[in-house]
C-alpha positions in Angstrom: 5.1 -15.3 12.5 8.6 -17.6 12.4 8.8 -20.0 14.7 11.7 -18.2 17.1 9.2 -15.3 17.5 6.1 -17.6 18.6 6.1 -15.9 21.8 4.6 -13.3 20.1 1.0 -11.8 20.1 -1.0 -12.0 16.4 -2.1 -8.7 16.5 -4.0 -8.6 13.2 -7.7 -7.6 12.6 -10.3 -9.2 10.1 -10.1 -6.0 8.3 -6.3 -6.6 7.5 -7.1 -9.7 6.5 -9.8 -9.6 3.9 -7.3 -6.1 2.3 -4.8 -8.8 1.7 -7.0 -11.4 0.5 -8.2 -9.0 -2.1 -4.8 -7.8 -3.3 -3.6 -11.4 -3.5 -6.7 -12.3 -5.6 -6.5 -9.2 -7.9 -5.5 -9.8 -11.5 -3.8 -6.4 -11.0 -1.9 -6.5 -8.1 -0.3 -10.6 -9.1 0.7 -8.9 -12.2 2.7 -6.7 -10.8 3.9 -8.8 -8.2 4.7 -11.8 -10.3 7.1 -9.7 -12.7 8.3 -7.2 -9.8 8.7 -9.7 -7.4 7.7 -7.7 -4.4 8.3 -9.9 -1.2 12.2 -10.0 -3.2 12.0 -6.2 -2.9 10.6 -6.0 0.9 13.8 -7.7 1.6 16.3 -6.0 -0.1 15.2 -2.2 1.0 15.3 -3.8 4.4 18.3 -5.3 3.7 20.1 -2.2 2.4 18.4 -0.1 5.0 20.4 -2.1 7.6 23.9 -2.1 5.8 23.4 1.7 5.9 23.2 1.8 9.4 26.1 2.0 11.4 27.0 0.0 14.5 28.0 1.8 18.3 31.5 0.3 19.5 30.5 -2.2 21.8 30.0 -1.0 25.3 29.4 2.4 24.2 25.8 2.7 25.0 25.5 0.3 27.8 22.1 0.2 27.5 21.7 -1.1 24.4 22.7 -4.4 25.9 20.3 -3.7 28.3 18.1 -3.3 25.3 19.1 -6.6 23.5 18.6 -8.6 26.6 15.1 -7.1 26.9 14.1 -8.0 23.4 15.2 -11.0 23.8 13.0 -11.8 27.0 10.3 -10.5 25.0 10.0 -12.8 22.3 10.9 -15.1 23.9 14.1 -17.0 23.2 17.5 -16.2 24.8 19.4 -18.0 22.1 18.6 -15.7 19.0 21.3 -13.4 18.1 20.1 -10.0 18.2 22.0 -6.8 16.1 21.0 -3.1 16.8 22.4 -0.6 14.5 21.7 3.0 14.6 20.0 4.9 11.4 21.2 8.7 11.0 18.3 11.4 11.3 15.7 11.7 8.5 15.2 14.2 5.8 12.2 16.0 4.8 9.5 13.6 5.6 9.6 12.4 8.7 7.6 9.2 8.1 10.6 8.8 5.7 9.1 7.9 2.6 10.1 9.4 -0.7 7.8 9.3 -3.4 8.9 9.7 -7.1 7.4 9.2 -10.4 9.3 6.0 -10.7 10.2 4.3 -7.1 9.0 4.7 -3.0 11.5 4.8 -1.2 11.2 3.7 2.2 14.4 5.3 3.7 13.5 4.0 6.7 13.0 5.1 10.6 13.0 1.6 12.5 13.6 -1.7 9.7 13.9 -5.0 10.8 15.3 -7.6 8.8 15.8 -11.5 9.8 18.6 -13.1 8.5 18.0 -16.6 8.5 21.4 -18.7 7.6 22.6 -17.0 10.9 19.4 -16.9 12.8 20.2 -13.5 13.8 17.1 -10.1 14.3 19.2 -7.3 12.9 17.2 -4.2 14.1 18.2 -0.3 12.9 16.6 2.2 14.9 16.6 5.8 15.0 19.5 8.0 16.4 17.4 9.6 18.9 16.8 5.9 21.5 21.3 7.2 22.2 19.7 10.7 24.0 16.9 8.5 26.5 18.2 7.0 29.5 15.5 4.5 29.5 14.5 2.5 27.4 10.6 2.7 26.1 11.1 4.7 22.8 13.8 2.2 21.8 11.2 -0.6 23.0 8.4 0.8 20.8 10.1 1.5 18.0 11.6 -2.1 18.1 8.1 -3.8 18.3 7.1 -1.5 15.3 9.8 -3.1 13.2 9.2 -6.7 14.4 5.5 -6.3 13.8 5.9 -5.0 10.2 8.9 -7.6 9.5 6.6 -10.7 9.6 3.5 -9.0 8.2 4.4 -6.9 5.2 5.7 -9.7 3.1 4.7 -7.9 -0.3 5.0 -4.1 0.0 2.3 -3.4 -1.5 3.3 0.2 -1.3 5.7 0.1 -3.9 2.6 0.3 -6.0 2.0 3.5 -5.1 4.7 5.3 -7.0 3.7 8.2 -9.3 3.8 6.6 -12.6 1.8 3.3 -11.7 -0.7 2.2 -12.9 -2.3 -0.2 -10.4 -6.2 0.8 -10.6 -8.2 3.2 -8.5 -9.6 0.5 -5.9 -6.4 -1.6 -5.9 -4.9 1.9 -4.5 -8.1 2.1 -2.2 -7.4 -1.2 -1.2 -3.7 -0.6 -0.5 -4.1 2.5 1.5 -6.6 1.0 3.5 -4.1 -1.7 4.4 -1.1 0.0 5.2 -3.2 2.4 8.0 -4.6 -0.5 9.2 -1.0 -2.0 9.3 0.5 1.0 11.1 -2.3 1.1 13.6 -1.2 -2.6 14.4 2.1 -1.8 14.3 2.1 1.0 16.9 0.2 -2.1 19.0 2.9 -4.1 18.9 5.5 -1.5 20.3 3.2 -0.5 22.8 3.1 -4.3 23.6 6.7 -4.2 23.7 7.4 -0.8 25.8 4.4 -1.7 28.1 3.8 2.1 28.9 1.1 4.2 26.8 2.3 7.4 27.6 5.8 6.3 26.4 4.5 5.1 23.1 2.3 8.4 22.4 5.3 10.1 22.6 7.4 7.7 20.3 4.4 7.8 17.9 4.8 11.6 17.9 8.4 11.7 17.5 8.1 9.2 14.2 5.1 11.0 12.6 6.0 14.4 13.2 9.7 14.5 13.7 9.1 16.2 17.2 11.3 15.7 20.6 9.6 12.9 22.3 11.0 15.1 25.2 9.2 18.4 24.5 5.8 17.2 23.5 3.0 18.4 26.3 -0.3 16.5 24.9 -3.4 16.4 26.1 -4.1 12.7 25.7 -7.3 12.3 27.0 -8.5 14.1 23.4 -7.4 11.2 22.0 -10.0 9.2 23.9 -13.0 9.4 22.2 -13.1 9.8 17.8 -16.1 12.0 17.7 -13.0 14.4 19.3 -11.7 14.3 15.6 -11.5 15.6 12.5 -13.2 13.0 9.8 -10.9 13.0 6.9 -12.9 10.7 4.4 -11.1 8.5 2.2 -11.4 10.9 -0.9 -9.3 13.3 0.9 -6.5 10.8 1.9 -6.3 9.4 -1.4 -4.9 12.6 -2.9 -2.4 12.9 -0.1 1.2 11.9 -1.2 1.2 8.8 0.8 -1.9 7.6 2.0 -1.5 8.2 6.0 -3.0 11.2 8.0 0.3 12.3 9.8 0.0 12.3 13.4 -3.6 9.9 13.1 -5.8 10.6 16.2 -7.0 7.3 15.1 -3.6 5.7 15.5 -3.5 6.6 19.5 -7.4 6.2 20.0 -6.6 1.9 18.9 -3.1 2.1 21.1 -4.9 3.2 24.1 -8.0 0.7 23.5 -4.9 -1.8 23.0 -4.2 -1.0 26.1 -7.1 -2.2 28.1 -7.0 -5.8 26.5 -6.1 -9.1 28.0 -3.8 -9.2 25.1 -1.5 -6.8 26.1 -1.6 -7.0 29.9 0.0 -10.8 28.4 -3.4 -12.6 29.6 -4.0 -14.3 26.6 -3.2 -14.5 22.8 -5.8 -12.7 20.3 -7.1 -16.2 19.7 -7.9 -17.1 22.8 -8.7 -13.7 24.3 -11.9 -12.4 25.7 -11.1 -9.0 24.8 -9.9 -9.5 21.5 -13.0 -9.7 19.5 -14.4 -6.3 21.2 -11.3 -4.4 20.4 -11.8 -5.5 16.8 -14.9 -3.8 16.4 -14.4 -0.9 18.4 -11.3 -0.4 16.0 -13.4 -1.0 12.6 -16.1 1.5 14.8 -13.4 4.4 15.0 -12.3 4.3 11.5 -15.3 4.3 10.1 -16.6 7.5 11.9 -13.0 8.6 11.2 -12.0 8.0 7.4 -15.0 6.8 6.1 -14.5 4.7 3.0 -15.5 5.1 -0.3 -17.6 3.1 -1.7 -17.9 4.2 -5.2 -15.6 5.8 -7.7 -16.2 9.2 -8.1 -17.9 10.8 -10.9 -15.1 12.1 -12.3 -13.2 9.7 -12.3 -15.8 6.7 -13.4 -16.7 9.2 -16.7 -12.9 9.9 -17.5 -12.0 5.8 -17.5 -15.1 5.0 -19.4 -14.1 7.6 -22.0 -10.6 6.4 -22.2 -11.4 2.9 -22.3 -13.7 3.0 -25.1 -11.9 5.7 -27.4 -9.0 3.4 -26.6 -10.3 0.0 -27.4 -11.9 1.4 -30.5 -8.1 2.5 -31.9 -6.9 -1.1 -31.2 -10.0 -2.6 -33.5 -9.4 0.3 -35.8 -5.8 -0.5 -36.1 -6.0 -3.1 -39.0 -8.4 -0.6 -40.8 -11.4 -3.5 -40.4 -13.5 -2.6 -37.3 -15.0 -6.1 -37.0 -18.2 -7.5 -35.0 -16.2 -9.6 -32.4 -14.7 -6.7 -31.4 -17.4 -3.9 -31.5 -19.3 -6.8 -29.1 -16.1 -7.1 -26.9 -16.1 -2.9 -26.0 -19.4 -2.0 -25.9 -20.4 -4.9 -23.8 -19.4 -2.9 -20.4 -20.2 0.2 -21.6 -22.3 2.6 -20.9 -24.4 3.6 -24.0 -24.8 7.4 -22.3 -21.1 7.4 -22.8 -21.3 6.5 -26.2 -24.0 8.9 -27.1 -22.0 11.9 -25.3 -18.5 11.1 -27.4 -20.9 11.0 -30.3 -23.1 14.2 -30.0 -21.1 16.1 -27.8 -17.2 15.6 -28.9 -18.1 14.8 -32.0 -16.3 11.6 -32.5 -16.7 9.5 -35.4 -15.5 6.2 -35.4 -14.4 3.7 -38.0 -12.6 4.5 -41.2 -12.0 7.6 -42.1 -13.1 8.9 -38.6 -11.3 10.9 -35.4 -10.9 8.4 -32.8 -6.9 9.3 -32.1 -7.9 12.8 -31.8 -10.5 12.1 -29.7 -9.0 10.0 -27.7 -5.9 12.1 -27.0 -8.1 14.9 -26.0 -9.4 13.2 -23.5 -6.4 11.3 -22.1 -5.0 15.1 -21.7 -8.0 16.4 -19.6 -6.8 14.4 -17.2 -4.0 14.5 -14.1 -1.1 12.5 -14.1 -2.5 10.8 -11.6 -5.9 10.4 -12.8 -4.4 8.9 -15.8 -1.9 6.4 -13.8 -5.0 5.4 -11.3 -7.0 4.0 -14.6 -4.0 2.9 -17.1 -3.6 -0.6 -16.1 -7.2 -1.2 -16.5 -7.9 0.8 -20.0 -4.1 -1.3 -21.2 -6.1 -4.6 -20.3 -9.3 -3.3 -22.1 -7.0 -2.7 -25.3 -5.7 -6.3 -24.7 -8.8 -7.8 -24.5 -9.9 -6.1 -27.8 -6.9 -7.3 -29.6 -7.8 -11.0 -29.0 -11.3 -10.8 -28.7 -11.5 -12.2 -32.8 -8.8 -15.0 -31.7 -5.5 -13.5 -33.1 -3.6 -10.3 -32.3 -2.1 -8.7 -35.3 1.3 -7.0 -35.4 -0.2 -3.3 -35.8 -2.6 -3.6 -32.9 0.6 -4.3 -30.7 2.3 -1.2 -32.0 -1.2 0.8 -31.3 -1.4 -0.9 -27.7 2.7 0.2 -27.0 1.6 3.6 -28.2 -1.6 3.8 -26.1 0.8 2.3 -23.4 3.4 5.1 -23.8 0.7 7.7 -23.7 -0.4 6.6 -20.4 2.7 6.7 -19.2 3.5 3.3 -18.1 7.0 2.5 -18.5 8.6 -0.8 -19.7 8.4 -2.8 -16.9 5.0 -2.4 -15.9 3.8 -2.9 -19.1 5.6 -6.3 -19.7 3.9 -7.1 -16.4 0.8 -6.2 -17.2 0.5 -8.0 -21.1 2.2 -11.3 -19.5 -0.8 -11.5 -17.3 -3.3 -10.7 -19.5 -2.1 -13.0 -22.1 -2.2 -15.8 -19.3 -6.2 -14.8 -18.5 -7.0 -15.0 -22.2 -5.3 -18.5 -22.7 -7.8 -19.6 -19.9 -10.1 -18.8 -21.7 -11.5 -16.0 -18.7 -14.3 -13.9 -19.6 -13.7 -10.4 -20.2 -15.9 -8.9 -17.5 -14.1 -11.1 -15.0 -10.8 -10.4 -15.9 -10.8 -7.2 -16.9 -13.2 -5.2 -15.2 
């Protein structure tokens, strides 16, 4: 949190944490990072979101003065400069994100975005806070954006565009972070609005693009999870972004926020006797909620081992010598069952004079776009690895890794991001099970 917002609550769980740990540490995830440079992004979506938002003549809407002066009180300094801009309705989506085969596109609902030579919070919120005559939806949407401003320094969910190829558990990883960072972000502008039922109907309006007004809930469904549907992790994975719209288990943790010393302002999360409690009920509810996978499906294990060693073999086959070093290099994480099957059952026949491009094209089109882009960064860094694993890369392994690359879809950036990074492990000297596997 930056200093002028110290005031401020933590409200972060030890799941969030160990997500972002993970990401950081994944070979992955810092290539894509390192080239993309995806805290630089974070800033300039935010950034543009804001300049596309337009600013109420002053004295307009009188109460968002009242609403400046409030945030201010909140956060507690009286000096920062606060701007609040107004974002036109959404399209389509209401959770306003777009995805394509190349970009996400957060288009925004509430973006926050400190600019630090002026020390100013410029805050965009939605067009619907000008129809209330108080104040709470404006409140909790405005502790939404606050809370995501200082703890989504990498979007992570750039990642997730269609043609990526960031692996299938650094998607896992990602999608279990960003619900877990929308269910603390919702805590925040409940902290903010101070009134639940105002920030049920907020969370309403934002996921489902409903009148805040209009909705008649039942809330007390929302009290206990064995009231919901479990959607396992499987299911959310194939969704196009990986949130349930509308999550029971988004108001179950606002409304267990609500009976903490945390938010009544008794304590900070460090110091709280509550804290620790609502932690676990939290990790409790999502488990009986979205239970997590915990290994890749059959599928999906069967098509990358396939792909990675019908691949890896036409990078060794590429100089027409197949040689020891880098027969040892693939088949020493693979699964001999596999290679028996692409033998006796596909009928592949490897080496000179053999049918590994067929083969290995017939395979990479048995699978979904996305099946492909969930497994292409780690079958790229398996051909890498192949191509150095007898010292030297040779100039026709590189045009059969481009080709391979090209196949799988993965367009020019990611590809530069991923074979910097790669080249980087192997002048380490890393082994190829830890890097690459």
């Amino acid at each position: 949190m930056h200093s002028l917002f110290t005031q401020l609550p933590e409200l972060v769980v030890p799941e969030q944490l160990a997500h972002r740990q993970d990401l950081k540490e994944d070979t992955i995830c810092q290539a894509m990072e390192e080239h993309h440079e995806l805290h630089i992004k974070s800033i300039y979506w935010r950034s543009n979101i804001i300049e596309a938002s337009f600013s109420p003549i002053s004295g307009s809407f009188k109460h968002l003065a009242v609403l400046s002066s409030q945030l201010k009180k909140l956060i507690g300094n009286d000096e920062l400069a606060i701007r609040i801009s107004i974002l036109p309705e959404g399209e389509d989506d209401p959770k306003h994100w777009l995805m394509q085969r190349n970009e996400v596109y957060n288009l925004g609902s509430q973006i926050a975005y400190f600019d630090k030579d002026r020390s100013a919070l410029n805050l965009a919120l939605p067009v619907s806070i000008l129809n209330r005559e108080k104040l709470g939806e404006a409140l909790f949407y405005s502790g939404r954006a606050i809370w995501k401003l200082f703890n989504e320094e990498i979007s992570y969910e750039l990642l997730l565009k269609l043609s990526s190829p960031v692996g299938f558990w650094q998607k896992l990883q990602i999608g279990r972070l960003i619900r877990w960072n929308e269910a603390m972000a919702n805590c925040m502008g409940l902290y903010f609005c101070r009134d639940l039922n105002v920030a049920r109907q907020a969370l309403i309006r934002d996921e489902l693009g409903l009148d805040s007004a209009s909705v008649q809930c039942d809330w007390s469904v929302y009290s206990f999870p064995t009231n919901f549907e479990v959607v396992p992790e499987s299911e959310i994975m194939e969704l196009p972004f990986p949130t349930v719209k509308a999550d029971p288990f988004y108001f179950y943790i606002m409304e267990q926020f609500s009976r903490t010393d945390v938010f009544r302002g008794d304590a900070k999360p460090i110091a709280s006797k509550d804290w620790e409690g609502f932690c676990e009920t939290a990790k409790q509810a999502r488990e009986h909620v979205h239970p997590e996978l915990e290994e890749m499906p059959e599928g999906d294990r069967r098509y990358r081992q396939h792909l990675m060693i019908l691949t890896q073999y036409l990078v060794a086959e590429a100089d027409e010598v197949l040689r020891a070093e880098e027969i040892a290099a693939i088949e020493k994480n693979t699964d001999p069952e596999e290679l028996h099957f692409l033998e006796e059952e596909m009928g592949w026949v490897r080496g000179a004079g053999g049918n590994t491009q067929d083969i290995a094209l017939a395979v990479l089109e048995s699978g979904s776009e996305s099946l492909r882009s969930r497994h292409a960064a780690e079958v790229l860094y398996g051909c890498l690895a192949t191509s150095y694993s007898d010292g030297v890369q040779c100039d026709k392994e590189f045009e059969v890794i481009l080709a391979i690359a090209q196949k799988l879809g993965i367009e020019e950036g990611d590809f530069v991001a991923i074979y910097n990074k790669a080249q980087e492990l192997l002048e380490q000297k890393a082994s190829t099970d830890e890097v690459f596997v």
